[in-house]
C-alpha positions in Angstrom: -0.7 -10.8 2.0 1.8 -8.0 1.0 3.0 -9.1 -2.2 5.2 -6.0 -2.9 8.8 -5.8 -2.1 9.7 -3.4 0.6 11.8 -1.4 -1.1 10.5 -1.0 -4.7 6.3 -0.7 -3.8 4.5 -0.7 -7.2 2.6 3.2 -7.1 0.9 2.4 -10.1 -2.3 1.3 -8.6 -2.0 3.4 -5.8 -1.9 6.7 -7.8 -4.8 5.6 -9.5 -7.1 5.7 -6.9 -5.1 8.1 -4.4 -7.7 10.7 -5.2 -10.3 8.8 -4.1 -8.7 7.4 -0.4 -8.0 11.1 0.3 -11.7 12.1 -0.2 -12.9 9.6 1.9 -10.3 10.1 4.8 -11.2 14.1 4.0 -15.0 13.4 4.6 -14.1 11.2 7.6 -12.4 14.1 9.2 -15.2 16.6 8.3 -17.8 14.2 9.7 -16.1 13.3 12.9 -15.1 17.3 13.7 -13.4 17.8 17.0 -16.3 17.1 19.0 -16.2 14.2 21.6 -19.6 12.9 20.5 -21.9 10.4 22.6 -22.0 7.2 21.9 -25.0 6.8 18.6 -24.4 9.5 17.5 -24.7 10.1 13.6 -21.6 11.3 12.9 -19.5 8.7 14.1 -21.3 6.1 11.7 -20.5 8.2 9.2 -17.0 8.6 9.6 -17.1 4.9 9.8 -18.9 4.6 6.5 -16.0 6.7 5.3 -13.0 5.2 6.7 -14.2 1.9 5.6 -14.3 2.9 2.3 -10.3 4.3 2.1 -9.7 1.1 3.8 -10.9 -0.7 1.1 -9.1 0.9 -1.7 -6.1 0.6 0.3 -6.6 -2.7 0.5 -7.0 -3.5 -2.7 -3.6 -1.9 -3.4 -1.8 -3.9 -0.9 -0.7 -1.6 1.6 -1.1 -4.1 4.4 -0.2 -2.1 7.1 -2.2 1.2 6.6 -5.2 -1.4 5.7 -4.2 -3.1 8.9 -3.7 0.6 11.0 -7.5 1.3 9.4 -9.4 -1.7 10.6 -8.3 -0.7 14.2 -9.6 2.8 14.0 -12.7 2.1 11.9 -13.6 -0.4 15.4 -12.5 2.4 17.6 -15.6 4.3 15.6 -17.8 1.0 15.8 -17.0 0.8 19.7 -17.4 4.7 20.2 -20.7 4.6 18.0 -22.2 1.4 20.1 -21.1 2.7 23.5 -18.4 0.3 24.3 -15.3 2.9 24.9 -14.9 3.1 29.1 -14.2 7.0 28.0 -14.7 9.2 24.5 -12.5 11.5 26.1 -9.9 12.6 23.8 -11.0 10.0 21.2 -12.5 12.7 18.5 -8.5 14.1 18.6 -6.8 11.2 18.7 -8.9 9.4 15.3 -8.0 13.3 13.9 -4.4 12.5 14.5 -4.8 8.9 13.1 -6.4 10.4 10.3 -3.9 12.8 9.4 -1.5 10.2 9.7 -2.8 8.0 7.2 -3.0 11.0 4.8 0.5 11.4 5.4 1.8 8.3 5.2 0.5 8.0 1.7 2.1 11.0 0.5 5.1 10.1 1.3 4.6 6.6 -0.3 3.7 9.3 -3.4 6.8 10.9 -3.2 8.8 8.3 -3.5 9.3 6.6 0.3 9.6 3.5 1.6 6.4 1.8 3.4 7.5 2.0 7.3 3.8 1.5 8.6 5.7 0.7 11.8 6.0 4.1 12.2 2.4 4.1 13.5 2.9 1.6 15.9 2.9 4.7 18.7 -0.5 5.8 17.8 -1.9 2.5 17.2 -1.2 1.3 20.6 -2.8 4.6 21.7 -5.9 3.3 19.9 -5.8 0.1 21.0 -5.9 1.5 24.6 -8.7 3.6 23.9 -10.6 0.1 23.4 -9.3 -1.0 27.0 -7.0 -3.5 25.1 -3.8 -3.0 26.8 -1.3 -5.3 25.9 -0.4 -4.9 22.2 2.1 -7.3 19.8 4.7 -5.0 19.1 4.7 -6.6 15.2 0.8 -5.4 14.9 2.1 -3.3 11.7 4.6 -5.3 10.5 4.4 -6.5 7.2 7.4 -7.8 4.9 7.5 -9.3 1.9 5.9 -13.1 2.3 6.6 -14.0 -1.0 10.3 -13.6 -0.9 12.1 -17.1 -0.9 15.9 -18.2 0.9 18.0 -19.1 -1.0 17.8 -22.9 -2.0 19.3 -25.5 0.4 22.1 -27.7 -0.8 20.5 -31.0 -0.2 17.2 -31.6 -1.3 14.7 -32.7 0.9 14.8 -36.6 1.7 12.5 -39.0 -0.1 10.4 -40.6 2.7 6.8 -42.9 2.7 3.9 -41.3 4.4 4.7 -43.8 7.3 8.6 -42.4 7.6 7.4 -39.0 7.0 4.9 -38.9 9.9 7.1 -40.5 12.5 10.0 -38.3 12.2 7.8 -35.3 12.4 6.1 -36.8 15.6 9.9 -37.0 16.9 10.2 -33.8 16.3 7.6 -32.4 17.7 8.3 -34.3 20.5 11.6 -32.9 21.2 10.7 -29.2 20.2 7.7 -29.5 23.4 10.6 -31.1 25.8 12.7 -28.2 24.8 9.9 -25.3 25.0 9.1 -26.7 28.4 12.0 -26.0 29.9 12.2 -22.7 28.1 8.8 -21.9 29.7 10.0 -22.4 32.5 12.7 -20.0 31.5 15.9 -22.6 31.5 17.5 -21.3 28.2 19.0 -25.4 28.2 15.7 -26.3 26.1 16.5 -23.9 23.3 19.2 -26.1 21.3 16.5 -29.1 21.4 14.3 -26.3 20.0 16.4 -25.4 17.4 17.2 -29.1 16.6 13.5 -30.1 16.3 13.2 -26.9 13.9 15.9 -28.4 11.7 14.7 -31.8 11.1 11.8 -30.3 10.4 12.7 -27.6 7.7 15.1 -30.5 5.8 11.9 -32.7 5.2 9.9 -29.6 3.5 9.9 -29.6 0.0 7.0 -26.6 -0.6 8.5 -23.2 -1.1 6.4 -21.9 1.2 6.7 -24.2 4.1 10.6 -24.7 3.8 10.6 -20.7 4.5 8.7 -20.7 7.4 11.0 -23.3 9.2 13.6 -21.9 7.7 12.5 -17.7 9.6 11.8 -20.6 12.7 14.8 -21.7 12.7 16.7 -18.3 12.5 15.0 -17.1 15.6 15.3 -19.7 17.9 19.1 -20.2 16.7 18.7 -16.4 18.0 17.2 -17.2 20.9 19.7 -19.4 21.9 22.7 -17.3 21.1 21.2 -14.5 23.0 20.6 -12.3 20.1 17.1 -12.5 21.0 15.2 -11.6 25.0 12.5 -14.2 25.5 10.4 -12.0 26.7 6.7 -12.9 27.1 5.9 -12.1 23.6 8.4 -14.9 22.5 7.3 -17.1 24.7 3.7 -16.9 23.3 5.2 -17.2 19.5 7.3 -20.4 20.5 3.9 -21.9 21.9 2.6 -20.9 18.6 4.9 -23.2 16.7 3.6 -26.2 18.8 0.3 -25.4 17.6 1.9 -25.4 13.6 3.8 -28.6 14.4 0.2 -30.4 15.1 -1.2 -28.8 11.8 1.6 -30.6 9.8 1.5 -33.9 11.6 -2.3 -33.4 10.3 -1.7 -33.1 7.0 -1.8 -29.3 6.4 0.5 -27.6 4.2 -0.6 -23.9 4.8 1.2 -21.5 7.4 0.3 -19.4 9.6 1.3 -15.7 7.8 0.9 -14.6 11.0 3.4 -16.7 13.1 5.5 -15.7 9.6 5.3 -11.9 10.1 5.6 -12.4 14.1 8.8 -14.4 13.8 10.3 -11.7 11.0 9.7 -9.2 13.1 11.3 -10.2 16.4 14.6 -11.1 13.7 14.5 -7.8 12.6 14.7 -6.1 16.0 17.1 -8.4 17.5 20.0 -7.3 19.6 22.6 -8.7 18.2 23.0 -9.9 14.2 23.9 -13.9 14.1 24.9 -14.9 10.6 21.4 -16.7 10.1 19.9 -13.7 11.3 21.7 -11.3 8.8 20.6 -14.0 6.0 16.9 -13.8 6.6 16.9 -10.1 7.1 18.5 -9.9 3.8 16.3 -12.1 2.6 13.3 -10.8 3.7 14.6 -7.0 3.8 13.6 -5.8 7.1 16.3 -3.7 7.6 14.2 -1.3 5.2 11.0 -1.8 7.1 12.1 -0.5 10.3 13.6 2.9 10.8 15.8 3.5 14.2 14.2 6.0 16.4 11.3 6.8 14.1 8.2 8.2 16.2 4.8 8.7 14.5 6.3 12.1 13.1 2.6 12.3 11.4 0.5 13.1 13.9 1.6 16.7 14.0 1.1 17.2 10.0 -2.8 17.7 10.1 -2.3 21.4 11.0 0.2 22.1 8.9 -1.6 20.5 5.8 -2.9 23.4 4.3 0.7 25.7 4.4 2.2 22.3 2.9 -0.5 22.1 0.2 0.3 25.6 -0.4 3.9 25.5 -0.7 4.1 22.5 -3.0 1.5 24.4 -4.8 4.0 27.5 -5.7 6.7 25.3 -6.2 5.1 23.3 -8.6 4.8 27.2 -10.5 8.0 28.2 -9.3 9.8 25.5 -11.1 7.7 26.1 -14.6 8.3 29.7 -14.8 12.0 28.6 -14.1 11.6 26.5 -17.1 10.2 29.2 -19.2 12.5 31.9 -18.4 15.5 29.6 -18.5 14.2 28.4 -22.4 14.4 32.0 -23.3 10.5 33.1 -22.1 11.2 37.0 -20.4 7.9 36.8 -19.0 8.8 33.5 -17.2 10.9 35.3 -14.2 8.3 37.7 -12.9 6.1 34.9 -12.3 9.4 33.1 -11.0 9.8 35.8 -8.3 6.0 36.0 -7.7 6.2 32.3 -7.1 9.0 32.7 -4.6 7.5 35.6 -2.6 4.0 32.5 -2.2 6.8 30.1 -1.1 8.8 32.6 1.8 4.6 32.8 2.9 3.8 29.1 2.8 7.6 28.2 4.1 7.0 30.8 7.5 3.4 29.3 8.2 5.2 25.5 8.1 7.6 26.4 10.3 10.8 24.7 9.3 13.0 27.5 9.4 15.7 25.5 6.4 13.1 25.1 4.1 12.1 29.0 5.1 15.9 30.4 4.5 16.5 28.1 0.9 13.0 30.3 0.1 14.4 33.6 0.9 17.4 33.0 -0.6 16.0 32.1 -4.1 13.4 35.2 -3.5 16.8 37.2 -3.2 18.0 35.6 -6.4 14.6 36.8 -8.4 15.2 39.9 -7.1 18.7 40.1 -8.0 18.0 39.0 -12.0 15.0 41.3 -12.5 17.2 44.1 -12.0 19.7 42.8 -14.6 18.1 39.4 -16.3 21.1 39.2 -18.6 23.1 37.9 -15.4 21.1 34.2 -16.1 23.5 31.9 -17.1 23.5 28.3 -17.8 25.4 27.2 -14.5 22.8 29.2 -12.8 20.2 27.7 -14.7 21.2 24.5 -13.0 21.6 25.6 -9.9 18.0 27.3 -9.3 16.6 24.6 -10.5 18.2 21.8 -8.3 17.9 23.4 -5.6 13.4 24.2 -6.4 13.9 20.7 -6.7 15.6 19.6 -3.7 13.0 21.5 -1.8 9.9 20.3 -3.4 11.8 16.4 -2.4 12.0 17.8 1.0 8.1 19.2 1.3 7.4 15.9 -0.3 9.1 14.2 2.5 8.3 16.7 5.3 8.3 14.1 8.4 12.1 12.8 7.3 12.9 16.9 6.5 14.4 17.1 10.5 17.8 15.4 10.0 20.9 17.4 12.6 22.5 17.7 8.8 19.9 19.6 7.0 21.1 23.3 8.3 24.6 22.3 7.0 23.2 21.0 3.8 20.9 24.1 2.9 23.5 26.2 3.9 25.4 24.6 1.3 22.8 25.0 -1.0 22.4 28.7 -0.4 26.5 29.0 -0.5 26.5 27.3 -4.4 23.7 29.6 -5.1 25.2 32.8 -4.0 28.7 31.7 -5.7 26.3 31.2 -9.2 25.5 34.6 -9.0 29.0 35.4 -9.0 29.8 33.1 -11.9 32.2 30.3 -10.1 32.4 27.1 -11.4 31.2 24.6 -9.0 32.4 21.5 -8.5 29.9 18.6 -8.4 27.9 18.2 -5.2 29.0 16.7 -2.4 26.2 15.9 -0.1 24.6 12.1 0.0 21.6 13.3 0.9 20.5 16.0 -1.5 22.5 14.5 -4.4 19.8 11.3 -4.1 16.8 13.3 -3.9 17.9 15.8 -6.6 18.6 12.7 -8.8 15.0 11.1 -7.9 13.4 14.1 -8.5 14.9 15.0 -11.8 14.4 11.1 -12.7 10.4 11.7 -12.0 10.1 14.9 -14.0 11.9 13.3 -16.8 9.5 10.3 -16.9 6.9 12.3 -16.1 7.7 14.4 -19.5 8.5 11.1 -21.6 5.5 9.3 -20.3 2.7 12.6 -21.6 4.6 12.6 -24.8 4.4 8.7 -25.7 0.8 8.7 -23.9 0.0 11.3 -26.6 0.9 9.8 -29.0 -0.7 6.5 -28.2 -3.9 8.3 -27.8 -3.8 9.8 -31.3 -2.9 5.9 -32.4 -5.9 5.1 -30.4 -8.2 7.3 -31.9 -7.5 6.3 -35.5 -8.0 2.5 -35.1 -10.9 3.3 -32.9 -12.5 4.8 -36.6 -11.1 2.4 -38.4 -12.3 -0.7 -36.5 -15.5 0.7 -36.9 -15.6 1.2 -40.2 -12.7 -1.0 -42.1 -13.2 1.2 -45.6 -11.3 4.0 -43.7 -8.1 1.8 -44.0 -5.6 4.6 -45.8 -5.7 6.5 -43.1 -3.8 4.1 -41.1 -0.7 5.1 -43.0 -0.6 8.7 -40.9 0.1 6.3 -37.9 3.5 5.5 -39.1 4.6 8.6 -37.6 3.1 8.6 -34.1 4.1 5.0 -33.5 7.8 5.7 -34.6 8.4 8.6 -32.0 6.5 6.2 -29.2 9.3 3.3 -30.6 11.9 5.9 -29.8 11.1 7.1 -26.7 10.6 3.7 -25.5 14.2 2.9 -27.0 16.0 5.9 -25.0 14.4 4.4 -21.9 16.3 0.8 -22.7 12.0 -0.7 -22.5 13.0 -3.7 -25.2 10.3 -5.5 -24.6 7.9 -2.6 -25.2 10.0 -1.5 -28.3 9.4 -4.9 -29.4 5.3 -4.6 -28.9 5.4 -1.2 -30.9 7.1 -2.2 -33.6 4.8 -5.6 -33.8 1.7 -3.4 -33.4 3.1 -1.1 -36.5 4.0 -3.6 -39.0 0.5 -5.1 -38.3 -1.4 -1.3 -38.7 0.5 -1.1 -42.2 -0.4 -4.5 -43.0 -4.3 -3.4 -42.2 -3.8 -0.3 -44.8 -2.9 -2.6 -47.9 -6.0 -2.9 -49.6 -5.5 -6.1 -50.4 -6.0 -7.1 -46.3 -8.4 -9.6 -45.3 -9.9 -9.2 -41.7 -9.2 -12.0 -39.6 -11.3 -12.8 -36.5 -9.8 -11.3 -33.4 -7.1 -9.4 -34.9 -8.7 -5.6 -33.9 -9.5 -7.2 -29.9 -5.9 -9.0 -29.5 -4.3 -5.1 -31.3 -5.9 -2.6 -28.7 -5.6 -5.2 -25.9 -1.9 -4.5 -26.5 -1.6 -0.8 -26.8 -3.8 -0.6 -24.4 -1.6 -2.7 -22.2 1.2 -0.9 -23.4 -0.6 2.4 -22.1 -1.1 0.7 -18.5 2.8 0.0 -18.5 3.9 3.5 -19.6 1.9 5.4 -16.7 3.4 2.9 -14.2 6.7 4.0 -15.5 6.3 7.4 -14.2 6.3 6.2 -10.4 9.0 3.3 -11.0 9.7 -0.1 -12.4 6.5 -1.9 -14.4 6.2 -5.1 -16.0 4.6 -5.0 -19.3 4.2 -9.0 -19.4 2.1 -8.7 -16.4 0.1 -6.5 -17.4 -0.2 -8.2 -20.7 -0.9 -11.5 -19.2 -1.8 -11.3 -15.7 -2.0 -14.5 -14.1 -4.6 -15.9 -11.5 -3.9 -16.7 -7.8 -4.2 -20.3 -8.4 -2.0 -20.2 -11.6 0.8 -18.1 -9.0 0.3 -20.7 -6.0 0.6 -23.7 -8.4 3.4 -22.4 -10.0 5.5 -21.7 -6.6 4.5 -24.8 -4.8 2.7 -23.2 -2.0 -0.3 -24.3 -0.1 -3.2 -22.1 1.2 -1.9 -20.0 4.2 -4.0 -20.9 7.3 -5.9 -17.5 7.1 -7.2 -18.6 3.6 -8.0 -21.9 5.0 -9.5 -20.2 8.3 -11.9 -17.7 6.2 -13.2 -21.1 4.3 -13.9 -22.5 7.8 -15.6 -19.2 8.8 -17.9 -19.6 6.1 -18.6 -23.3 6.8 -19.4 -22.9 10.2 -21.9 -20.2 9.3 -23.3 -22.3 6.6 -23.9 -25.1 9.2 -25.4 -22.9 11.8 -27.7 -21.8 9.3 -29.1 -25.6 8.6 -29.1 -25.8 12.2 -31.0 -22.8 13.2 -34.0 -23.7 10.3 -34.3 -27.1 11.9 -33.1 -28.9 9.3 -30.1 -30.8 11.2 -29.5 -33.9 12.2 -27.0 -35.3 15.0 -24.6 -35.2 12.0 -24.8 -31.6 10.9 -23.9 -30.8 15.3 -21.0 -33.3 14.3 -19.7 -31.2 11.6 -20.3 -28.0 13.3 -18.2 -29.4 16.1 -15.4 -29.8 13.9 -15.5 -27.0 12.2 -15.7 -25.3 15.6 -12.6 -26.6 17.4 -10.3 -26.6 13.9 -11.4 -22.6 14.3 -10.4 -22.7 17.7 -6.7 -24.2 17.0 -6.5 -21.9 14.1 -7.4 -18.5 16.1 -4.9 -19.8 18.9 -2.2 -19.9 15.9 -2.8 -16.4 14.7 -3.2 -15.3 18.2 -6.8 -14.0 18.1 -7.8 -14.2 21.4 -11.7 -12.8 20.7 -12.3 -15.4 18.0 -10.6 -18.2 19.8 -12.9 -17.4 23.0 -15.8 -17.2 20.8 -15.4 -20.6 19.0 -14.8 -21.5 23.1 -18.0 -20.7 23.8 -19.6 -22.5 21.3 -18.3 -25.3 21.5 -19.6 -25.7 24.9 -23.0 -24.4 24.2 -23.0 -27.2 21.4 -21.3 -29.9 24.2 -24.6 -29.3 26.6 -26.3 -31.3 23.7 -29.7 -31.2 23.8 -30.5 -29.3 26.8 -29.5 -26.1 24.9 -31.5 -24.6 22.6 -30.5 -23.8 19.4 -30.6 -20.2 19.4 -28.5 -20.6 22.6 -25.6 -22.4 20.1 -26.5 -19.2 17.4 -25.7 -16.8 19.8 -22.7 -18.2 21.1 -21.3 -19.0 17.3 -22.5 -15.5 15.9 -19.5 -13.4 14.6 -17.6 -16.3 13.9 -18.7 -16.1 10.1 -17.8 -12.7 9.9 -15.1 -10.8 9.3 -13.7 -7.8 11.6 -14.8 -5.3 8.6 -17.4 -6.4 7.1 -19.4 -5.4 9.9 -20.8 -2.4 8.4 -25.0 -2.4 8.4 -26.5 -1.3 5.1 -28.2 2.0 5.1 -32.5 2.8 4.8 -31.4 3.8 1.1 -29.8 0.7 0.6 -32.4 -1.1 1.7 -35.0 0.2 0.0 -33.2 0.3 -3.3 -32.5 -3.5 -2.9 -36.6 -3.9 -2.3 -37.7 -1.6 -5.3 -38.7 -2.5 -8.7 -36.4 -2.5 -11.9 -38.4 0.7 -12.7 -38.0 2.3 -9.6 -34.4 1.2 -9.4 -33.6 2.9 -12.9 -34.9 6.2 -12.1 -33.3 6.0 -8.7 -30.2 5.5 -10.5 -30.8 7.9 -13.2 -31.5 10.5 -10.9 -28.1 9.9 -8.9 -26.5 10.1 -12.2 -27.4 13.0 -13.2 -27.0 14.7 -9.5 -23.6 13.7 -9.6 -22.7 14.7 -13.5 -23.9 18.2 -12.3 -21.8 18.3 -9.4 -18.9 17.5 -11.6 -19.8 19.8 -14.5 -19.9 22.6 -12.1 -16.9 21.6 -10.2 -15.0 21.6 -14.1 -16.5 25.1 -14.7 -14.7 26.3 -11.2 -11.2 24.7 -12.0 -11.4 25.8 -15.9 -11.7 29.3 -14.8 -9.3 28.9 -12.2 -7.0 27.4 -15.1 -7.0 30.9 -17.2 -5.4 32.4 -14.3 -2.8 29.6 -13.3 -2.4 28.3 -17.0 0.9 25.7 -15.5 -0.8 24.4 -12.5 -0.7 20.6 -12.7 -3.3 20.0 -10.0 -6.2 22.3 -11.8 -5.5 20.2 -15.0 -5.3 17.2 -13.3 -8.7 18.1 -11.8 -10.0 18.5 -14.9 -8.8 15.7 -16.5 -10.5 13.5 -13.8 -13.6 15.5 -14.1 -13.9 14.3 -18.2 -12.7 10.7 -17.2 -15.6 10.5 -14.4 -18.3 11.9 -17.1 -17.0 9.7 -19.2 -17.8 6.9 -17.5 
């Protein structure tokens, strides 16, 4: 479950392992090619292998709907591989396309943009077809916020005993199915007993979690009613799906369906008409952020015009340091401005966006211009240049959203306050929405970006002496010379208003000088519990470059359990679905070893048909028809055998993608000795630490002749961090 507000996603954890989703989308694209390979063949498994692995990591970070987007074209791979596409015509472009689209999605996410996975939806429903599956939920890649919570009702809910409690929930659920009947049957008459069913309902929920979902329920069919909403078929199948949740409660079950959930947000969001309940819970749940009007899957065109892009962010990123250097008072700074700006005119021509091409040429114009007389810089020009380099590097940045019917007006404008620079105008302040937002994001991010390798520094030199002094205590004057380091981290920390960080620096330093009187007795625990909090502190600072952190959490992160105990909430029904997966598989397995009795078919049965309910509440028609199927094979008793009953119940304790096999090498690695294993893995080791050495020797060389470029040293910083472990 997204656990990340829409509008303010966490890039920390995402920047961390960006590098390596983009090398595994790269090598899925390189092993895939544009050929429109038969069905077996290598390659396919191994853009599989690939793709599963950048869905993983973007799993892990909780981008929902990418990892979501992924799983459908990692089975288009599985399908294509095991001969199950009617027709692989077309497929090796359109997984290209969805590859590229991924890639691009995540740098805009980088850059500083919202997550709109919806924005897929077109080519999703292109891969979907490509399956033969041609009727596709339009919410497939809709993910809000599930932990977000209404705001809390009035009254709170009523006291009542178990008995009390069950029959009005039974009355309920009575009158909701009187209602959707006739709403089925499309007379819009059952709608109000709908929403009066919902009602009772939500007032007698006291769990967070449960008290929203009735809550979203109610909102939509108070929309439905209104006719803010069409009940189309798609609604019709949702409302059906609330039935099915009724029954769970009357059960007993606290969890929800996150499913139903995101379903029911989705079809608020994209109402036609805004009731005041459905403006609360899209406020609530921001959805106005998650869906974009008249977005298209702008992406798909972007895998061509990767390289010029890489390229032009490339001479930017120069563009705007020799800026820096000449504007400090470096001469040699503008010739490598201008040769900067002749690469970006290049790069800007091959894109093809003929603004960003023209705000090119006209700061190549103005290089021109001050080499002939660089006593014409001036400080209001200073400014200028460099809003506009960065303007345009928030523009390549955000390529796909660069089209807007304004942008020739606005770069015109920037061109205009450039030329009237030159001349030596005042300006007033600018005037344009647009750019003003992105020149104040982008300035924001090179300012933390400058902060945040300053404090780092300085923490690392902090880091280095305890480091010797925890292992060797007698080397306790040294600590002194930290004084200095820790005082300009407490500053910088200060200027950015981080109190609570301020606070942990300034703990951490009057401990350090305690640990440099001599007279300081070494208590148990007092180096671990130190560099678990500048450690922390380090975690929080490089979170700060891509937006707000929280140095508590990362202090003290707290379990699942501890979160869900805390809020109130029961397990969702997926959670509780997975734990039934795994039961049933369990029980087959006693079954199919002979080991079962009457009683272990009994439990298997149950396990079975609470599967069954559950896939018909998240509407997944294959596993629903699979537990189907089983259930029968296990009704025909005795006169099936029980490999019959395994081959109807097989996939049913198995997740969508976890279906990869494990390779010969695996294999054999698992069946070799600890001997064998360690050389194996020795071996690797070293392979790898080669490839790296030699890939650090390329980029160090390339680094004497591009001394500013961010990406070699980042390259090389990654290359020490991988040696290193």
């Amino acid at each position: 479950m997204n656990t990340t507000p829409s509008t303010h996603q966490d890039l920390g954890p995402l920047i961390w392992v960006r590098g390596e989703i983009d090398l595994a989308l790269i090598r899925a694209s390189e092993a895939l090619g544009n050929e429109d390979h038969q069905a077996g063949a290598e390659p396919l498994k191994f853009a599989q292998t690939h793709l599963h692995q950048a869905r993983g990591a973007l799993a892990i970070v909780g981008l929902d709907g990418l990892t979501h987007f992924c799983d459908a074209l990692e089975q288009v791979f599985a399908d294509w591989h095991a001969g199950r596409l009617a027709s692989s015509r077309g497929a090796a472009s359109l997984a290209q396309r969805a590859i590229a689209s991924v890639r691009g999605h995540l740098d805009e996410l980088v850059a500083g943009g919202i997550d709109q996975p919806m924005r897929l939806m077109p080519l999703y429903r292109d891969l979907m077809a490509l399956r033969g599956e041609t009727v596709v939920v339009p919410s497939e890649l809709f993910f809000p916020d599930l932990t977000l919570r209404p705001p809390t009702p009035a009254q709170p809910a009523p006291q009542l005993s178990p008995l009390d409690r069950a029959r009005a929930l039974r009355a309920a659920r009575s009158q909701f199915e009187r209602g959707l009947l006739r709403f089925l049957r499309d007379d819009r008459e059952g709608l109000p007993q709908m929403r009066q069913a919902i009602g009772a309902i939500e007032q007698m929920q006291s769990a967070p979690a449960t008290r929203a979902f009735w809550w979203v329920c109610g909102a939509l069919t108070d929309g439905l009613a209104q006719g803010a909403i069409r009940g189309d078929f798609f609604i019709k199948r949702l409302c059906a799906r609330m039935d099915v949740q009724m029954r769970r409660l009357l059960e007993g079950s606290r969890g929800v369906a996150e499913r139903l959930m995101r379903d029911s947000l989705y079809f608020i969001a994209t109402a036609d008409q805004v009731t005041p309940q459905i403006r609360q819970v899209r406020d609530t749940y921001r959805l106005d952020a998650l869906l974009a009007p008249g977005d298209i899957a702008g992406h798909d065109d972007l895998g061509t015009l990767r390289p010029a892009l890489a390229a032009l962010r490339e001479s930017l990123g120069q563009g705007k340091d020799a800026w820096t250097r000449f504007s400090s008072g470096a001469a040699v700074g503008l010739p490598q401005f201008h040769e900067q700006c002749e690469a970006m005119v290049a790069a800007a021509a091959r894109v093809g966006q003929p603004d960003l091409a023209r705000l090119a040429a006209a700061l190549l114009d103005l290089g021109q211009w001050l080499r002939r007389d660089p006593l014409q810089h001036t400080e209001n020009l200073a400014m200028e240049v460099a809003t506009a380099l960065l303007v345009m590097d928030a523009l390549v940045e955000q390529f796909s959203r660069a089209q807007s019917e304004d942008l020739p007006a606005q770069v015109d404008t920037l061109i205009d306050r450039l030329a009237r620079a030159r001349r030596g105008e005042a300006l007033p302040a600018m005037q344009i929405p647009l750019f003003d937002e992105m020149s104040r994001r982008a300035q924001e991010r090179l300012f933390m970006g400058q902060v945040a390798r300053e404090i780092m520094a300085s923490l690392a030199d902090v880091e280095q002496q305890l480091d010797g002094y925890f292992r060797d205590p007698s080397r306790a004057a040294e600590l002194a010379s930290l004084a200095g380091p820790l005082k300009q981290i407490d500053g910088a920390l200060n200027m950015l208003g981080q109190d609570a960080a301020v606070s942990l620096v300034r703990r951490a330093a009057a401990q350090i000088a305690d640990m440099a009187k001599p007279e300081h007795e070494i208590v148990d625990g007092e180096f671990e519990a130190l560099a678990h909090q500048l450690s922390g502190l380090g975690f929080f600072v490089d979170k700060l470059q891509y937006g707000p952190a929280d140095l508590d959490l990362i202090l003290n992160p707290r379990s699942a359990a501890q979160d869900a105990a805390d809020s109130g909430n029961g397990a969702s029904v997926e959670s509780e679905l997975a734990m039934r997966r795994e039961q049933a598989a369990q029980l087959l397995d006693r079954l199919s070893h002979g080991g079962a009795d009457e009683r272990t078919r009994d439990e298997l049965r149950l396990a079975l048909e609470t599967i069954r309910q559950d896939a018909k509440l998240l509407a997944d028609e294959k596993l629903e028809q699979r537990a189907t199927e089983a259930l029968a094979a296990l009704k025909a008793g005795e006169a099936v055998p029980d490999a019959a009953i395994a081959d109807a119940v097989q996939g049913i304790g198995q997740s969508p993608h976890e279906s990869l096999a494990p390779s010969a090498d695996t294999v054999r690695l698992a069946e070799a000795s600890q001997e064998d294993f360690d050389a194996e893995l020795l071996e690797i080791f070293i392979e790898e630490a080669r490839e790296v050495l030699d890939k650090m020797a390329s980029s160090t060389d390339a680094a004497r002749l591009q001394p500013h470029s961010q990406d070699l040293l980042t390259t090389l910083r990654r290359g020490f961090h991988t040696l290193k472990g």
